[in-house]
C-alpha positions in Angstrom: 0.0 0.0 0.0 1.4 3.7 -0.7 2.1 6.3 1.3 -0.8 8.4 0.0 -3.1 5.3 0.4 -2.5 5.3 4.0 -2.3 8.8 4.8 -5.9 9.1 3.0 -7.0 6.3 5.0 -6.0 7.8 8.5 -6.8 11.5 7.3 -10.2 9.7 6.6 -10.6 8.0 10.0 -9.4 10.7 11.7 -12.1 13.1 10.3 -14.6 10.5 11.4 -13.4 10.6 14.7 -13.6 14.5 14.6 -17.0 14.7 13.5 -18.1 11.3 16.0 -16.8 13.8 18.9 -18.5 16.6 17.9 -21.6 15.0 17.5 -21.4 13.5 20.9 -20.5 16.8 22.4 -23.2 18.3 20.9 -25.6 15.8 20.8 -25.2 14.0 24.6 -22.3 16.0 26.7 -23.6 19.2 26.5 -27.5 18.6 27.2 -26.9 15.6 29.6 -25.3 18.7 32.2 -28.2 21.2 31.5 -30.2 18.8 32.3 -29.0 17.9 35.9 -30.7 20.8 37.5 -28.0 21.9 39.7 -26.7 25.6 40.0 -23.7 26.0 37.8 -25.1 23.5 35.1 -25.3 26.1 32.7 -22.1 27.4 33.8 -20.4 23.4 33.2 -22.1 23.2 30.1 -20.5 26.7 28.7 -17.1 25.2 29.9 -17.3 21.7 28.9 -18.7 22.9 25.0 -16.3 25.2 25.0 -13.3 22.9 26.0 -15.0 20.2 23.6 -14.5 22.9 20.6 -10.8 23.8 21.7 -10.0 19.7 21.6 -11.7 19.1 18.5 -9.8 22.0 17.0 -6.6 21.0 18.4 -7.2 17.4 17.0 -8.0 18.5 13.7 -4.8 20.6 13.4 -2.7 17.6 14.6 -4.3 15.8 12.2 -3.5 18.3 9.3 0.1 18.6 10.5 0.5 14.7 10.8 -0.8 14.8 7.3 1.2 17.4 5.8 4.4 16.2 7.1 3.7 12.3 6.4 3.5 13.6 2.8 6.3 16.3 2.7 4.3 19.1 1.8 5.3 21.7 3.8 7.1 22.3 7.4 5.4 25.6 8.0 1.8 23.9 9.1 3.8 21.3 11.7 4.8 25.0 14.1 8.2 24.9 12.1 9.4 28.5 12.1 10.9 29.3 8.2 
């Protein structure tokens, strides 16, 4: 199998995974604390949709960089400094 095969393949399940978490944050984290009627549950559910973003974001742009540098593109997207 090629390099580009299998960079495809885990760019592809990674994207999955992405949009699986977001899904579940959205979908099930999120409602399940506003739910629990407690005092700071709308507080909780600010910080824990709000953390969820951040992660997913972060995930995605290790994901790009893993990407990028497993194909050779470029070593500005990995943090490199030119």
């Amino acid at each position: 199998m090629g390099r580009e095969v299998k960079v495809a393949l885990g760019a592809t399940a990674g994207i999955a995974a992405l949009v699986i978490g977001f899904i579940f944050l959205v979908r099930f984290a999120v409602p399940l604390i506003l739910e629990a009627h407690f005092a700071g549950s709308l507080i909780t559910a600010a910080v824990v949709g709000i953390a969820g973003i951040l992660a997913l974001c972060w995930a995605a742009w290790r994901l790009f960089a893993w990407a990028s540098r497993a194909l050779g593109v470029s070593d500005n997207v990995s943090g490199g400094d030119q």
